[in-house]
N, CA, C and O atoms as a Maestro MAE file, in Angstrom:
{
 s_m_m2io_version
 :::
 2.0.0
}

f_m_ct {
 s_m_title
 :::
 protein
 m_atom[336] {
  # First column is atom index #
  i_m_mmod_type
  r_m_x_coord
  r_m_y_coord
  r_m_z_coord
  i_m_residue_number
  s_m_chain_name
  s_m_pdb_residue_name
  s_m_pdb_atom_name
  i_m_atomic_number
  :::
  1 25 63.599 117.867 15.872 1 A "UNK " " N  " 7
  2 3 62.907 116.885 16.668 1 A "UNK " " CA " 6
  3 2 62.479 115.679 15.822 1 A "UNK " " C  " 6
  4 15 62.531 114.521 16.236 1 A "UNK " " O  " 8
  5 25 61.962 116.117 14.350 2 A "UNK " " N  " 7
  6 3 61.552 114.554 13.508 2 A "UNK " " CA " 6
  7 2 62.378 115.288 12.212 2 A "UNK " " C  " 6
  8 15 63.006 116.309 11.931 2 A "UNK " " O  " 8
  9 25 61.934 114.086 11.674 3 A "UNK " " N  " 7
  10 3 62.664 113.946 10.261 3 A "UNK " " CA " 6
  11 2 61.593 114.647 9.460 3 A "UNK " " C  " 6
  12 15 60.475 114.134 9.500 3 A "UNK " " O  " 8
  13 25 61.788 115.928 8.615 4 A "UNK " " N  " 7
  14 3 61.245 116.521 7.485 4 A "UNK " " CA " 6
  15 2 59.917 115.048 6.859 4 A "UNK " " C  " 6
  16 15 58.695 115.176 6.937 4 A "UNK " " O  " 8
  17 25 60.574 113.916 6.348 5 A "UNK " " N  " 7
  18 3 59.603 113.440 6.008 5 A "UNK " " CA " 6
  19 2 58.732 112.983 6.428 5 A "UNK " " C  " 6
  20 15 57.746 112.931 5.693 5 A "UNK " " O  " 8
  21 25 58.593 112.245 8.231 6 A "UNK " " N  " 7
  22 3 57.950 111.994 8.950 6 A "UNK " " CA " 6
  23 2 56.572 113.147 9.693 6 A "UNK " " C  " 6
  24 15 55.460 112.864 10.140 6 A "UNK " " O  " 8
  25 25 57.233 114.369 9.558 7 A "UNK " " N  " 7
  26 3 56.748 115.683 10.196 7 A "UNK " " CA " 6
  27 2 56.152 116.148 8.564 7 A "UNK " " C  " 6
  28 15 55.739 117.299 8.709 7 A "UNK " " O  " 8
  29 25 55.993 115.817 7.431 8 A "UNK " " N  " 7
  30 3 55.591 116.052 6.180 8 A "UNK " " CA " 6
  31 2 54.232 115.528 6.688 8 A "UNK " " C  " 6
  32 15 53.331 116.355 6.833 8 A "UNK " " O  " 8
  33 25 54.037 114.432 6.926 9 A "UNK " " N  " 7
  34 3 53.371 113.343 7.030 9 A "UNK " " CA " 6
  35 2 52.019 113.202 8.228 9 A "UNK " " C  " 6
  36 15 50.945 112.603 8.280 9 A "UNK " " O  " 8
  37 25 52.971 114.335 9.294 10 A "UNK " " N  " 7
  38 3 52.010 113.621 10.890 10 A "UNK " " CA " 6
  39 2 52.598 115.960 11.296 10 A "UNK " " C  " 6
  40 15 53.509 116.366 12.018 10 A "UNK " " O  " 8
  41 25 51.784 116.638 10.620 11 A "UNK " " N  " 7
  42 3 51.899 117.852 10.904 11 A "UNK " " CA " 6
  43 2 51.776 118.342 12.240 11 A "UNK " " C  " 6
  44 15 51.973 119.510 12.576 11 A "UNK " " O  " 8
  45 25 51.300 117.003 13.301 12 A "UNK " " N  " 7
  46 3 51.044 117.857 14.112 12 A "UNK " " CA " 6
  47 2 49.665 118.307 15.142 12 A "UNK " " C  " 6
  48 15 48.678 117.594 14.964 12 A "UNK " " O  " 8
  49 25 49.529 119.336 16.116 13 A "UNK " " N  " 7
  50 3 51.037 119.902 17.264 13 A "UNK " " CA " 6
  51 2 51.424 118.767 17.555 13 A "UNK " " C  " 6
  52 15 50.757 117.735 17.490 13 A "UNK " " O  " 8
  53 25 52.780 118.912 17.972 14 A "UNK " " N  " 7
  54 3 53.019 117.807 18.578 14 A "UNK " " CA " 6
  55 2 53.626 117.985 20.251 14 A "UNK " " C  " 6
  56 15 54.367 118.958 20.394 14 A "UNK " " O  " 8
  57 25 53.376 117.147 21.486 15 A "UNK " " N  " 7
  58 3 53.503 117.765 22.662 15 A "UNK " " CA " 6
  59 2 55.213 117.775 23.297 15 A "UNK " " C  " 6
  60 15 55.775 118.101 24.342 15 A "UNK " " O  " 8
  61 25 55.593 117.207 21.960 16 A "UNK " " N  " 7
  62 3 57.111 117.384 22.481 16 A "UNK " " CA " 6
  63 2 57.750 118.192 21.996 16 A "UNK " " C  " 6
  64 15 58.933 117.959 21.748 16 A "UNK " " O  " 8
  65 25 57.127 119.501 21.682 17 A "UNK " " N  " 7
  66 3 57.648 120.549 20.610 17 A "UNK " " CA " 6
  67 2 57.679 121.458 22.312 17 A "UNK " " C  " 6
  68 15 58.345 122.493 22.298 17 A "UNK " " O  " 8
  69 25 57.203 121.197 23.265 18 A "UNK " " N  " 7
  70 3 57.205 122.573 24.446 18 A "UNK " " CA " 6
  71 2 56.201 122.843 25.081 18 A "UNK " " C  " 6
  72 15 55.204 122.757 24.364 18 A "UNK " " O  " 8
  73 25 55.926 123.213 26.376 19 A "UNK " " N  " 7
  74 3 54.951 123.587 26.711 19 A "UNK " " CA " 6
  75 2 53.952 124.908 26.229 19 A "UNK " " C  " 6
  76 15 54.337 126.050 26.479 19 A "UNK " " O  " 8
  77 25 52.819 124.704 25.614 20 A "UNK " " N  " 7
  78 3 51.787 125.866 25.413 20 A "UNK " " CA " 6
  79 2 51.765 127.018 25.826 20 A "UNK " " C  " 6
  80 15 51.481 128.030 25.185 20 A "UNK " " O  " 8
  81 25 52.115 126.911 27.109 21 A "UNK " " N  " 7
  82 3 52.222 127.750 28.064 21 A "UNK " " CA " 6
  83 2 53.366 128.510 28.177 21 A "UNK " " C  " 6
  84 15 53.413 129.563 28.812 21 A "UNK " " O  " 8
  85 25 54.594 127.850 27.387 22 A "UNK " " N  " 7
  86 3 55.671 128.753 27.689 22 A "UNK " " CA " 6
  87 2 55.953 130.031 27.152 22 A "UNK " " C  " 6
  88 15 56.140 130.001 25.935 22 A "UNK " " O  " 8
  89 25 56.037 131.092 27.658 23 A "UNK " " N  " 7
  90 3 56.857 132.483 26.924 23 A "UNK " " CA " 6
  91 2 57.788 132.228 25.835 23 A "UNK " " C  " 6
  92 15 58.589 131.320 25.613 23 A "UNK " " O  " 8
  93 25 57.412 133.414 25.146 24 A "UNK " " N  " 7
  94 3 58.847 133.525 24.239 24 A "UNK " " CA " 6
  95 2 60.125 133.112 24.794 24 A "UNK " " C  " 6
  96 15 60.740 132.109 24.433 24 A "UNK " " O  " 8
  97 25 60.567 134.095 25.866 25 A "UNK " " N  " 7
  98 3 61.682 133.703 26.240 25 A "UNK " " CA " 6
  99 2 62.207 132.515 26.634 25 A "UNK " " C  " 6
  100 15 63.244 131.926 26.327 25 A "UNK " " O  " 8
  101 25 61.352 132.279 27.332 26 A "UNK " " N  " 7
  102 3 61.146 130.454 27.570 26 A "UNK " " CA " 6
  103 2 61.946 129.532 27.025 26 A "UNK " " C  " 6
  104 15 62.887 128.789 27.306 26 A "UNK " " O  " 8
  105 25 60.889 129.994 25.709 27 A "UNK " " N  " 7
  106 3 61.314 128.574 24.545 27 A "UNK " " CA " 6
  107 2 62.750 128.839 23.980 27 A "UNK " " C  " 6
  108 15 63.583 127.978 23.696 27 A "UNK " " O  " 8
  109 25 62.876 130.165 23.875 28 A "UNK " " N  " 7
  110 3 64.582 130.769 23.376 28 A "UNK " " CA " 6
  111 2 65.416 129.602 24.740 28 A "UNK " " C  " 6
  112 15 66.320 128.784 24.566 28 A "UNK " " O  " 8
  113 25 64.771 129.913 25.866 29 A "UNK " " N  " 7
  114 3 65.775 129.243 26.862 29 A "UNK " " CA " 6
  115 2 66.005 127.971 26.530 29 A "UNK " " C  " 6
  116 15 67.113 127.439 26.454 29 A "UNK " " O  " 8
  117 25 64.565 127.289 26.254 30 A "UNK " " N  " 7
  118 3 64.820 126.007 26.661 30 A "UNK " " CA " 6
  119 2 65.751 125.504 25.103 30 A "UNK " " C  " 6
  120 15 66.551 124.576 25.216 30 A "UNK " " O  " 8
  121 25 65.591 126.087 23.912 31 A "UNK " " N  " 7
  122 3 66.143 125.520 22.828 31 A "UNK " " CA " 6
  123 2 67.406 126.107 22.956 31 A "UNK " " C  " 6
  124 15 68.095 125.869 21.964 31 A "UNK " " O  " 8
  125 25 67.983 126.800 23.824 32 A "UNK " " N  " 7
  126 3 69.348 127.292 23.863 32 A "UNK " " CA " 6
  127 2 69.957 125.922 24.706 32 A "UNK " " C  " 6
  128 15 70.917 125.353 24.186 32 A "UNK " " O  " 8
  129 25 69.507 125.476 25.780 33 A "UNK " " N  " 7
  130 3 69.941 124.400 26.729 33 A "UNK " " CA " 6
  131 2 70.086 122.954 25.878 33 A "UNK " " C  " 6
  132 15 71.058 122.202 25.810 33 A "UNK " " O  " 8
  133 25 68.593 122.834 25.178 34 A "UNK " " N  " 7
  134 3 68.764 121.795 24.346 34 A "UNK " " CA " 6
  135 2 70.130 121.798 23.598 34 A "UNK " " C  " 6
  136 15 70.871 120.862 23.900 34 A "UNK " " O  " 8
  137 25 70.536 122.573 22.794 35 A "UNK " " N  " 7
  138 3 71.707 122.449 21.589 35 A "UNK " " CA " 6
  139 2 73.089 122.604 22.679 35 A "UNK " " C  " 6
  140 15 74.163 123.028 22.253 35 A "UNK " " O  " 8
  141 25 72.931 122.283 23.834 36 A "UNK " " N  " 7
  142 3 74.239 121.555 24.796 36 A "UNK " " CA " 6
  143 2 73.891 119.816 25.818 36 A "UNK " " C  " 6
  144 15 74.569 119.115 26.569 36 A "UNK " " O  " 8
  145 25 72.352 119.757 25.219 37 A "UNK " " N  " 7
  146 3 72.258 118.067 25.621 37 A "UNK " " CA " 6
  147 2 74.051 117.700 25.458 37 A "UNK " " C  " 6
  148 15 74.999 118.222 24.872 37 A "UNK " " O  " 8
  149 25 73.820 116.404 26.416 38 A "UNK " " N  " 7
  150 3 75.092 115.216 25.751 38 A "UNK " " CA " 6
  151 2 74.464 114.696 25.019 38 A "UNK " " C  " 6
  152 15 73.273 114.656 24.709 38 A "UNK " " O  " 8
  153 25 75.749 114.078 24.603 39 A "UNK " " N  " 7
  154 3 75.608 112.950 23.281 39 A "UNK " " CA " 6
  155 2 74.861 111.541 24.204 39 A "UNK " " C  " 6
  156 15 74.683 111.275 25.392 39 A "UNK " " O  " 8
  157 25 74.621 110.990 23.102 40 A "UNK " " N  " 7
  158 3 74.195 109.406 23.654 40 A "UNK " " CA " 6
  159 2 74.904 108.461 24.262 40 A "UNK " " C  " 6
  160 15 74.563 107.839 25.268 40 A "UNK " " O  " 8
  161 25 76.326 108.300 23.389 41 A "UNK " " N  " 7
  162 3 77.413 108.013 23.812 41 A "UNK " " CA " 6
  163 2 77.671 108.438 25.551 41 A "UNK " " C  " 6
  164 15 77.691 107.713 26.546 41 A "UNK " " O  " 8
  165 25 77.849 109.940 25.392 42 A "UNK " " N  " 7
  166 3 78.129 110.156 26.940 42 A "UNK " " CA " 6
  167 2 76.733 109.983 27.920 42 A "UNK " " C  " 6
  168 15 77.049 110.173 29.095 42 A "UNK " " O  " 8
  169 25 75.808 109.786 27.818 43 A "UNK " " N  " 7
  170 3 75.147 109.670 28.557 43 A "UNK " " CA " 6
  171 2 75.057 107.687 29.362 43 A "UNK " " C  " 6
  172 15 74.921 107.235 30.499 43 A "UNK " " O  " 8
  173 25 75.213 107.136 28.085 44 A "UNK " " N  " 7
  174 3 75.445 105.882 27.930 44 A "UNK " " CA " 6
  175 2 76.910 105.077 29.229 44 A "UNK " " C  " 6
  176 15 77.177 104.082 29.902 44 A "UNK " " O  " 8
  177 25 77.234 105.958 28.972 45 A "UNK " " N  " 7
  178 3 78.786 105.611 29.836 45 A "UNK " " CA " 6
  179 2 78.362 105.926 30.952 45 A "UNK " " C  " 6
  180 15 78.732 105.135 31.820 45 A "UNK " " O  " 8
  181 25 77.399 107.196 31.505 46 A "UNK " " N  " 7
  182 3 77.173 107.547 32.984 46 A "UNK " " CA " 6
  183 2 75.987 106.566 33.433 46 A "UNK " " C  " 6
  184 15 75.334 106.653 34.473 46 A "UNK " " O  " 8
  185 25 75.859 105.634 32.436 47 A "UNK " " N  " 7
  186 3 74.607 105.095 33.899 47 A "UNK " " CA " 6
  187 2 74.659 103.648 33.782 47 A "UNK " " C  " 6
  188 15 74.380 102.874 32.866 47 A "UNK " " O  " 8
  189 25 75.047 103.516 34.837 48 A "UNK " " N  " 7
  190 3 75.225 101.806 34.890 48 A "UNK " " CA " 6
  191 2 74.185 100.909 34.359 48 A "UNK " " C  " 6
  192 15 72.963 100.965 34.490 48 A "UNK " " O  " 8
  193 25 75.044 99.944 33.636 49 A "UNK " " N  " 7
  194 3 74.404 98.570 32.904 49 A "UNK " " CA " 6
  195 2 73.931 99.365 31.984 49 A "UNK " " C  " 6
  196 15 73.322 98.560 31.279 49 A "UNK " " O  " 8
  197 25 73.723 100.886 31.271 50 A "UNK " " N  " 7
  198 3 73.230 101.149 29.918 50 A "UNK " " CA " 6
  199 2 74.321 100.695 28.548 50 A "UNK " " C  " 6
  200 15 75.552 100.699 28.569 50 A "UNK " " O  " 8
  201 25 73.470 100.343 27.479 51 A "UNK " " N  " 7
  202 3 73.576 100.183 26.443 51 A "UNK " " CA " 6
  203 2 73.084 101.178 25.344 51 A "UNK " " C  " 6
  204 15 71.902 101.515 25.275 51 A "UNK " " O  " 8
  205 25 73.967 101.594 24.560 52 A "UNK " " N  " 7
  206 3 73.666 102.355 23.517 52 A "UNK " " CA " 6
  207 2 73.328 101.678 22.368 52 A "UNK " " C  " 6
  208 15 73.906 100.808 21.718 52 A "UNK " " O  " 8
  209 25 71.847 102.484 22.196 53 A "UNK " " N  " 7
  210 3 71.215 101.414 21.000 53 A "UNK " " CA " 6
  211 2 70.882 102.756 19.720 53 A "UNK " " C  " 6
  212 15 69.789 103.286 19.916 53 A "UNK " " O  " 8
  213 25 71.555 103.250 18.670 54 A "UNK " " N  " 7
  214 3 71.295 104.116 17.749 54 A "UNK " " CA " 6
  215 2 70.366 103.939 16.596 54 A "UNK " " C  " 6
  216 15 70.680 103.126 15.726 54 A "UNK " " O  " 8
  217 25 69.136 104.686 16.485 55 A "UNK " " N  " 7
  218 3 68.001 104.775 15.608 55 A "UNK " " CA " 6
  219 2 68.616 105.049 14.548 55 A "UNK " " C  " 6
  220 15 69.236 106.108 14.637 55 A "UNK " " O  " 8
  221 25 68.747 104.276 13.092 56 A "UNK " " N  " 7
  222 3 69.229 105.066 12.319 56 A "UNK " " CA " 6
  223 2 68.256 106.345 11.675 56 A "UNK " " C  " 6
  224 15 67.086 106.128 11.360 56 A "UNK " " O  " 8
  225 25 68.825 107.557 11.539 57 A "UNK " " N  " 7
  226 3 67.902 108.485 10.921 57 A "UNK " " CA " 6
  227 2 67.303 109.138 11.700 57 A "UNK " " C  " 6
  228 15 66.698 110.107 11.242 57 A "UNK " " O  " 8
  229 25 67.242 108.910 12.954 58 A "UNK " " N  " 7
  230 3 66.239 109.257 14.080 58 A "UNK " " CA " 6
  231 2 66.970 110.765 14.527 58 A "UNK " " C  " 6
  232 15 68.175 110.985 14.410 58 A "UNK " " O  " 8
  233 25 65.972 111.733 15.057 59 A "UNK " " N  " 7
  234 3 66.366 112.506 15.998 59 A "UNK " " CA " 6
  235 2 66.093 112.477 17.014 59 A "UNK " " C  " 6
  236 15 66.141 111.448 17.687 59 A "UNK " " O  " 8
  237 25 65.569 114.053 17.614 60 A "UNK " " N  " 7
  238 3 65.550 114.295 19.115 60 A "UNK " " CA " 6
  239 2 64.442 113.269 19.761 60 A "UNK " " C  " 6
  240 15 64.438 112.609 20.800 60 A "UNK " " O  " 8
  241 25 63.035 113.507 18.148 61 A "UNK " " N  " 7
  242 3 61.621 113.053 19.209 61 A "UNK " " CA " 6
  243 2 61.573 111.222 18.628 61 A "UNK " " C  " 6
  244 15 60.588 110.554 18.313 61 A "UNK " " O  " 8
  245 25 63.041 110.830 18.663 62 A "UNK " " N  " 7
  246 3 62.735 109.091 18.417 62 A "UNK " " CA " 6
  247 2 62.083 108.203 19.303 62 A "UNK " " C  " 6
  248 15 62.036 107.000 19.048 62 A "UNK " " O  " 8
  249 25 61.593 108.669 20.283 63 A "UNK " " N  " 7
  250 3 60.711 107.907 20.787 63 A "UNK " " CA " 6
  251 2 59.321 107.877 20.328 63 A "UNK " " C  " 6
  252 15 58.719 106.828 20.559 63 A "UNK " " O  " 8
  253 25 58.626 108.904 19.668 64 A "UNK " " N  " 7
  254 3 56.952 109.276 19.170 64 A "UNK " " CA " 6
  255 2 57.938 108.322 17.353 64 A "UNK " " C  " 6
  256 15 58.032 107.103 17.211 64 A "UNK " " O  " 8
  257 25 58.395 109.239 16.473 65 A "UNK " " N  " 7
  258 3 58.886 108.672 15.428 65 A "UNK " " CA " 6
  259 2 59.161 107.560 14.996 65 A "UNK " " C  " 6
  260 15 58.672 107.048 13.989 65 A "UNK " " O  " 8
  261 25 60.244 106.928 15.966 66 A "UNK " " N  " 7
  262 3 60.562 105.396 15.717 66 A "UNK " " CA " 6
  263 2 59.848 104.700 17.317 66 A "UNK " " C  " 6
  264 15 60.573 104.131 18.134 66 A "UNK " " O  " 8
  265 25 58.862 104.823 17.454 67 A "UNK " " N  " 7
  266 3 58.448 103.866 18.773 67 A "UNK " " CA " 6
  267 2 58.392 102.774 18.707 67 A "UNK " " C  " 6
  268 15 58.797 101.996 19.571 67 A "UNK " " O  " 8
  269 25 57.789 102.438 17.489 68 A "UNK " " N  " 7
  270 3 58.306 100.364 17.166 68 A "UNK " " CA " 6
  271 2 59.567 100.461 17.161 68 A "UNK " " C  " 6
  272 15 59.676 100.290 18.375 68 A "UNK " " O  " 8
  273 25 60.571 100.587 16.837 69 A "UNK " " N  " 7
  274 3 61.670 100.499 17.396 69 A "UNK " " CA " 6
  275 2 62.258 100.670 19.103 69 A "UNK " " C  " 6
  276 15 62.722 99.782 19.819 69 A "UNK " " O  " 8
  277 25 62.055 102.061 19.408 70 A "UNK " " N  " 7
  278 3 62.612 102.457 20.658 70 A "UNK " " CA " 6
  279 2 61.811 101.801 22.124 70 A "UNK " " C  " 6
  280 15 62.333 101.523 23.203 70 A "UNK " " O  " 8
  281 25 60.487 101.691 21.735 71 A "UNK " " N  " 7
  282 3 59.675 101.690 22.792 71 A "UNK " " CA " 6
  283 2 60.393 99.994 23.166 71 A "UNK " " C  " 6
  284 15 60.205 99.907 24.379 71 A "UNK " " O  " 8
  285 25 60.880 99.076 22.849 72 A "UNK " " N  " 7
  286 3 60.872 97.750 23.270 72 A "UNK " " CA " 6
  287 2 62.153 97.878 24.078 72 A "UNK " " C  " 6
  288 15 62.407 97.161 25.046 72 A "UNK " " O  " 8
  289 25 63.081 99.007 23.533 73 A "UNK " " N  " 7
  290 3 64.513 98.626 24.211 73 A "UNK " " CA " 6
  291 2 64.504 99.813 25.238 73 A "UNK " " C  " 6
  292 15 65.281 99.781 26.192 73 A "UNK " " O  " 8
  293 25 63.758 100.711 25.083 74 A "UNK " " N  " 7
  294 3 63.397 101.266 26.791 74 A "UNK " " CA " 6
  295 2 63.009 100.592 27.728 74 A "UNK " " C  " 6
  296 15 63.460 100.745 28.863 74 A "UNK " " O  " 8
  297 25 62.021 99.643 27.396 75 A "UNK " " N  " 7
  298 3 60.839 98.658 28.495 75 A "UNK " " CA " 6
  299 2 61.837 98.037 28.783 75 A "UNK " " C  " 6
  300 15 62.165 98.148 29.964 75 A "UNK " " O  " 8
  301 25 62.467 97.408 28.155 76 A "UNK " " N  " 7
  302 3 63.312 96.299 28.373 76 A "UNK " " CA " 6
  303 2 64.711 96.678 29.429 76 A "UNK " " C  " 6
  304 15 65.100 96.020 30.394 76 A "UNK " " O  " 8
  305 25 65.140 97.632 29.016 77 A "UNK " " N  " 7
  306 3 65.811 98.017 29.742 77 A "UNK " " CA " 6
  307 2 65.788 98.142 31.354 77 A "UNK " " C  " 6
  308 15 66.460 97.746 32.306 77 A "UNK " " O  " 8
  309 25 64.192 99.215 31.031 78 A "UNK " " N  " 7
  310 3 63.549 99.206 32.732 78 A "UNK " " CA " 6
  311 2 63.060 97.950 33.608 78 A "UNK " " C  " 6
  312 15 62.894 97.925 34.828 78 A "UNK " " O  " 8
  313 25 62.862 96.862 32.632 79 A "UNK " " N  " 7
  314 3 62.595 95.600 32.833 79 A "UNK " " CA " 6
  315 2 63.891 95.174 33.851 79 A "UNK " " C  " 6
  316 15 63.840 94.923 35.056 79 A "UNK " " O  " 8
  317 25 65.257 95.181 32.803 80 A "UNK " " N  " 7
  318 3 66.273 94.562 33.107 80 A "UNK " " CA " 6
  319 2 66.877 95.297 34.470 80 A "UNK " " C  " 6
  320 15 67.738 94.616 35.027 80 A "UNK " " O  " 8
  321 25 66.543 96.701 35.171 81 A "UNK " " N  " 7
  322 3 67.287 97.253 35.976 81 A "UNK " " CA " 6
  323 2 66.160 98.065 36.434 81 A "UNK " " C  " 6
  324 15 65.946 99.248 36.171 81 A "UNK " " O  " 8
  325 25 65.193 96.945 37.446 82 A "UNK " " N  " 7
  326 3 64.199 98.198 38.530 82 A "UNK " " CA " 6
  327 2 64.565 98.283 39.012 82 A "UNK " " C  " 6
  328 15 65.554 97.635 39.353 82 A "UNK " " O  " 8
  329 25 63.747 99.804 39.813 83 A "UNK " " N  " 7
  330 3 64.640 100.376 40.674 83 A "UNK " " CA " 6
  331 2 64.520 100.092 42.457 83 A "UNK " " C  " 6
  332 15 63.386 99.784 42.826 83 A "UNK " " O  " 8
  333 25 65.469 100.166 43.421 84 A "UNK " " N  " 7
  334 3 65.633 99.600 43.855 84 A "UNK " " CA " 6
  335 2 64.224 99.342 45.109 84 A "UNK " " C  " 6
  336 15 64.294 98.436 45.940 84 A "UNK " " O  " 8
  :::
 }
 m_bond[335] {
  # First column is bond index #
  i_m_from
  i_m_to
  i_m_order
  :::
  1 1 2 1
  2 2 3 1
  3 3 4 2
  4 3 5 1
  5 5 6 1
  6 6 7 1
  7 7 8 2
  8 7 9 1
  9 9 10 1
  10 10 11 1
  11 11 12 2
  12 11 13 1
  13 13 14 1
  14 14 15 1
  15 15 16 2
  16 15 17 1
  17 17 18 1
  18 18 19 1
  19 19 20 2
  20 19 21 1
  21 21 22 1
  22 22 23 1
  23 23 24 2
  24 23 25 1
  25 25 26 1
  26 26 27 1
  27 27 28 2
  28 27 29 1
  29 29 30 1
  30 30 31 1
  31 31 32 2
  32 31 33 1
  33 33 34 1
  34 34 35 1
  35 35 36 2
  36 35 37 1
  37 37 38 1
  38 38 39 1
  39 39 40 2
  40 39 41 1
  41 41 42 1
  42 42 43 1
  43 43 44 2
  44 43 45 1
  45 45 46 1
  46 46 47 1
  47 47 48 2
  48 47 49 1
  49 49 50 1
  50 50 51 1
  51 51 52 2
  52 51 53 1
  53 53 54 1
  54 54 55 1
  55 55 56 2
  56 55 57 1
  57 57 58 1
  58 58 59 1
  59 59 60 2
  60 59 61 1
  61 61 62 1
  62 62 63 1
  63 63 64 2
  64 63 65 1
  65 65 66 1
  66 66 67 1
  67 67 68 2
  68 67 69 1
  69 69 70 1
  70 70 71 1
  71 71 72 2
  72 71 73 1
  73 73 74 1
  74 74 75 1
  75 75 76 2
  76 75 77 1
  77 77 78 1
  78 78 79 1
  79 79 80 2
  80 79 81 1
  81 81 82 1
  82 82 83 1
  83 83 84 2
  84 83 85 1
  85 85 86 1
  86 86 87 1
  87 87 88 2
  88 87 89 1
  89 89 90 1
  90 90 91 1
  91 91 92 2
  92 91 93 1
  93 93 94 1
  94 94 95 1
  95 95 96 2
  96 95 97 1
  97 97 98 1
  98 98 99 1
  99 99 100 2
  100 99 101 1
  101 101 102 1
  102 102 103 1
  103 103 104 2
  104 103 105 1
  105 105 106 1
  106 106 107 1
  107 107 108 2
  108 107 109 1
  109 109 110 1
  110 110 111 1
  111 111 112 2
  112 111 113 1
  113 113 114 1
  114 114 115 1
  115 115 116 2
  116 115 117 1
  117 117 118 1
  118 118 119 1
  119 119 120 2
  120 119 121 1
  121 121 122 1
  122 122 123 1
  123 123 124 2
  124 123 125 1
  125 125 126 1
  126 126 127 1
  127 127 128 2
  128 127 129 1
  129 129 130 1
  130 130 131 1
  131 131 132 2
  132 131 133 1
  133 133 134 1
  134 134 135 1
  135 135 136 2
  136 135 137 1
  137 137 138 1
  138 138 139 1
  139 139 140 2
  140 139 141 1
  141 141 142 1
  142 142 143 1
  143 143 144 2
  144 143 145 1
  145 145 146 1
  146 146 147 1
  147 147 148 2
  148 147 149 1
  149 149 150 1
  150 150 151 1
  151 151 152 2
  152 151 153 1
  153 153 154 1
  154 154 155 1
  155 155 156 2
  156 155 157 1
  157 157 158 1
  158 158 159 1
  159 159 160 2
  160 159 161 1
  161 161 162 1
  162 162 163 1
  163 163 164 2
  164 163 165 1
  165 165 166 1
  166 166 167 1
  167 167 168 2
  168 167 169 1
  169 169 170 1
  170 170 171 1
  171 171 172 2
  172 171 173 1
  173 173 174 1
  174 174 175 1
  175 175 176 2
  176 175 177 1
  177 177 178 1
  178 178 179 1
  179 179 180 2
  180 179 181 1
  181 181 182 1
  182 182 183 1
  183 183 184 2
  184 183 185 1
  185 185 186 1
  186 186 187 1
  187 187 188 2
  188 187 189 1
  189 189 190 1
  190 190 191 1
  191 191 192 2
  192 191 193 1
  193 193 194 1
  194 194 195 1
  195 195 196 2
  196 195 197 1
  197 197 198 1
  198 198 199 1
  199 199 200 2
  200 199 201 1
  201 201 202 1
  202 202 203 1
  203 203 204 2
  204 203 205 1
  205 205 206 1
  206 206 207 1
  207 207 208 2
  208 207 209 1
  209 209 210 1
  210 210 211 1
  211 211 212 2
  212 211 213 1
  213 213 214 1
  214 214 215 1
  215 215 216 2
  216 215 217 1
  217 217 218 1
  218 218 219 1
  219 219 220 2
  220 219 221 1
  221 221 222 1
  222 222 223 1
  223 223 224 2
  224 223 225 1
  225 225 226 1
  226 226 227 1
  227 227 228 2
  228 227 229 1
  229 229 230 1
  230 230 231 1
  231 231 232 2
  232 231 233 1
  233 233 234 1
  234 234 235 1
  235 235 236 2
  236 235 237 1
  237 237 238 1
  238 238 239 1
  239 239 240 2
  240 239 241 1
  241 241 242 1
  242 242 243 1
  243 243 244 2
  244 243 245 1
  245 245 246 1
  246 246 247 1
  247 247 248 2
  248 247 249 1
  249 249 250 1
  250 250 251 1
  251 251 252 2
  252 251 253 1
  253 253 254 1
  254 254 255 1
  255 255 256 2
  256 255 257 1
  257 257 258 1
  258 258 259 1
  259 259 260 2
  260 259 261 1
  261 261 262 1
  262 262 263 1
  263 263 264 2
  264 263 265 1
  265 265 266 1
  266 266 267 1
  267 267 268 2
  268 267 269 1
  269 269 270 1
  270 270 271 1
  271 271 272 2
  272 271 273 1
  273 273 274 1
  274 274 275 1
  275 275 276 2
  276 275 277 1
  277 277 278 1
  278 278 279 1
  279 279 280 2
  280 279 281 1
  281 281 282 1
  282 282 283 1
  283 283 284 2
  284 283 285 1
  285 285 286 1
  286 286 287 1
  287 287 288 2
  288 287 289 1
  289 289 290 1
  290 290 291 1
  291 291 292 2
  292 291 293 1
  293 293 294 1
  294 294 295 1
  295 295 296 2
  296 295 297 1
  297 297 298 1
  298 298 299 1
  299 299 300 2
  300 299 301 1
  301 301 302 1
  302 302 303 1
  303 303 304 2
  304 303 305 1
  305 305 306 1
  306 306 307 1
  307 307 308 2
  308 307 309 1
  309 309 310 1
  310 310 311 1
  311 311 312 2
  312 311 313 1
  313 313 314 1
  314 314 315 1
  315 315 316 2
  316 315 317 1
  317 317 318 1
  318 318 319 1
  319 319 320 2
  320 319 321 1
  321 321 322 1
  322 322 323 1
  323 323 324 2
  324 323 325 1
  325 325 326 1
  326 326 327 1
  327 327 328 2
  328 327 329 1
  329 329 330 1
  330 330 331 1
  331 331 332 2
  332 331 333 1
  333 333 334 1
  334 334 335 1
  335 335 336 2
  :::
 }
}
């Protein structure tokens, strides 16, 4: 979800690690589903007018990690294509 050195740094909990609440099994589920996400690429191609914009270094939780980065080209995005 972060980069070893970032997660060195900011230990934590963090709320995008899962719900509190979830069971063991749960979390086995939900991190089994995760490691078949699409790529960015393919997600990029399914939704009209998106643009693929790549964090370098970034992982899963690049939105909390790199938010000066990510947070402007999300807004912007939602800016550029409300919904209807």
């Amino acid at each position: 979800m972060f980069t070893p050195t970032w997660l060195a740094a900011h230990p934590g909990p963090h709320s995008v690690m899962g719900d509190d609440g979830m069971t063991p099994a749960a979390r086995r589920g939900h991190r089994r589903a995760s490691a078949g996400h699409a790529s960015g690429a393919e997600l990029a191609a399914r939704i009209p007018g998106a643009t693929l914009h790549l964090v370098e270094g970034a992982r899963r939780a690049y939105f909390v990690e790199f938010r000066e980065q990510a947070g402007p080209l999300v807004v912007g995005f939602l800016r550029d294509h409300p919904l209807a």
